[in-house]
N, C-alpha and C positions, 0 to 999 in steps of 0.2 A: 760676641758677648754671650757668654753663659745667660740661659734663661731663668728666669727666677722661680723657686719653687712652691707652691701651693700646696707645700703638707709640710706640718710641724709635728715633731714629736714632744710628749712631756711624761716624764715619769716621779712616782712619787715611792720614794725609797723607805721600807721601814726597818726598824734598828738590825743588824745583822744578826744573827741564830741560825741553830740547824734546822729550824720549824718557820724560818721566815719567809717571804714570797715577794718581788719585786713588782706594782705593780703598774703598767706601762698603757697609755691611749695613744693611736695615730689619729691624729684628726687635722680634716680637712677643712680649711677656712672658709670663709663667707657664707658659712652655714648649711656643709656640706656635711653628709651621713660620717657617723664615728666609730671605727672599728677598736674592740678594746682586746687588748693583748695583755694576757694572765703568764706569767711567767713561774713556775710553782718551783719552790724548793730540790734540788736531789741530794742525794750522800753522797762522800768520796768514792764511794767505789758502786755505785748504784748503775746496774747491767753489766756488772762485772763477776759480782759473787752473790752468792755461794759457789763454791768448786772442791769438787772433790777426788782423790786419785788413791783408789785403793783403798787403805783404812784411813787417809790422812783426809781432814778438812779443812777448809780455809772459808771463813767469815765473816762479814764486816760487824763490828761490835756497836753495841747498840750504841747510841747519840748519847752522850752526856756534856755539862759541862765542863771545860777545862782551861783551868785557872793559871799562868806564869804566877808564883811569887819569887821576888827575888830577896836577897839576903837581907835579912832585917836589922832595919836601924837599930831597933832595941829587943833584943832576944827573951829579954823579959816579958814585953808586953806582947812579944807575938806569941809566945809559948801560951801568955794566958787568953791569948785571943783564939788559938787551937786547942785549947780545953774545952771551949763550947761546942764544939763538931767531934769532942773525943778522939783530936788527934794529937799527934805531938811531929816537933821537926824531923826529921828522918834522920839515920845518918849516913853516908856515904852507900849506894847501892845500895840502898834499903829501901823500903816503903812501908806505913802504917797503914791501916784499914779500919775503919768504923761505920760498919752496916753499908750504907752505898756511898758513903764519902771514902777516899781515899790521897793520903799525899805521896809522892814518891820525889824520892832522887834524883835530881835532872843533870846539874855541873856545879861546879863547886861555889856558886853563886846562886844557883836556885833550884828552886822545886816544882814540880804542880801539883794542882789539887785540884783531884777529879770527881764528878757526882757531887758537888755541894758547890753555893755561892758564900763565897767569901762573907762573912759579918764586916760592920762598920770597923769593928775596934780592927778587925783583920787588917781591913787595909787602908789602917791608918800608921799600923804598928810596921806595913811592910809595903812592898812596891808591887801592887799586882796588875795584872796584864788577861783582857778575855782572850784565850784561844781555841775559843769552841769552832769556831770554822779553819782554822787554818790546819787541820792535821786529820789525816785518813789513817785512823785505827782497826786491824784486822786480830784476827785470833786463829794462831795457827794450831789444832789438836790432832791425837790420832798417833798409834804406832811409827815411831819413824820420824816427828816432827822438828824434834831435836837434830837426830841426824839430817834431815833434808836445811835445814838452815845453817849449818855448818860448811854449808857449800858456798855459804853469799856470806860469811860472817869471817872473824879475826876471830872471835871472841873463843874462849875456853866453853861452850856451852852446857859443857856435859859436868861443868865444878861450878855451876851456878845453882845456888842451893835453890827450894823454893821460898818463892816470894822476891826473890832481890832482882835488882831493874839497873840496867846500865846503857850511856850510849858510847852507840857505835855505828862502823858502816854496814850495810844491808846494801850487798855490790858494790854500789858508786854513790847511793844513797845513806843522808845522815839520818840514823833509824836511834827510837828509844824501844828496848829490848825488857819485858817482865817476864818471868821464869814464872805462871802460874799454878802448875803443878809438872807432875810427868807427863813429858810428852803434851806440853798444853803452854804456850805461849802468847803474848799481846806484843803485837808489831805497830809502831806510831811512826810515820814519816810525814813530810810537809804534804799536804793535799794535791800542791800541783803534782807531785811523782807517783800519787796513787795509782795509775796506768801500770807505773814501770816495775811498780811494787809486788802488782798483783801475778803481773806478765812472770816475773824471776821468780817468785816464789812458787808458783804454779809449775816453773817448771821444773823447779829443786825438784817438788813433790812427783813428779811424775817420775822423773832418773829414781828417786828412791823406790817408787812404786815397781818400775821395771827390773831393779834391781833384787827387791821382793819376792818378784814374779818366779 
């Protein structure tokens, strides 16, 4: 017979964020000393980047929030409900921009909306979803950056005007794509492939660097 154990654990969870911390006691019964275990927050790609090859960069982009909405009941009241953030709905491959909020493109059902929380009327008028933890955002710049994603992408990179945002695969991964300026890119994939993200793109940059060379 299995002997029975003399240590419990309990954890007490607070609300999910990229700023949150889980935080966890071992303790030992009949009033025995208590070890307390702090589990502190990381980023997607935290001891992964910065990486650099040649003139190109790769960087994880700062922590914001980011919002699913999806297609709105009534188009009326979500438009006036993104008046107050100074945005409006995108359209296909597009994104708006206003100061650090911004909305963009996602599939023909929905958008996100990055850098601001949603107001009441927002999402009353539409269906919204937190996804600040679930996606590892990077920013590819640098001579060559365009060209080195072209290696892991489908997409036409080089007729993507700036500013417009589409998805697509990033190798094997399902990636959302923004055309930030020349040669200056934002890469979104789901957090758990942030590894695999970093791993392929790192190495595009390097074949272009060598090829540079």
């Amino acid at each position: 017979m299995a002997k029975r154990s003399d240590w419990s654990i309990t954890c007490a969870v607070s609300k999910p964020c990229a700023k949150s911390a889980t935080q966890c006691s071992l303790t030992k019964k009949e009033g025995a000393p208590v070890s307390d275990l702090s589990l502190a927050a990381t980023s997607p790609c935290a001891g992964m980047l910065p990486a650099r090859a040649g003139a190109l960069a790769l960087t994880e982009a700062e922590a914001r929030p980011i919002w699913a909405l999806a297609t709105p009941r009534d188009p009326n009241s979500a438009q006036a409900a993104l008046k107050s953030l100074a945005l409006h709905w995108p359209a296909a491959n597009a994104r708006h921009v206003a100061g650090a909020a911004e909305i963009a493109f996602f599939d023909r059902q929905h958008c996100i909306l990055i850098g601001a929380e949603p107001s009441a009327a927002l999402q009353k008028a539409l269906r919204v979803t937190d996804q600040s933890d679930a996606w590892a955002v990077v920013l590819l710049s640098g001579a060559g950056a365009t060209e080195a994603l072209t290696r892991l992408s489908t997409l036409d990179l080089h007729a993507m005007p700036d500013g417009a945002c589409a998805r697509s695969p990033l190798g094997h991964m399902a990636c959302h794509y923004t055309h930030l300026g020349a040669d200056h890119w934002r890469l979104m994939v789901f957090r758990s492939m942030a590894a695999t993200m970093v791993r392929e793109v790192k190495e595009a940059m390097h074949h272009i660097d060598a090829s540079h060379g």
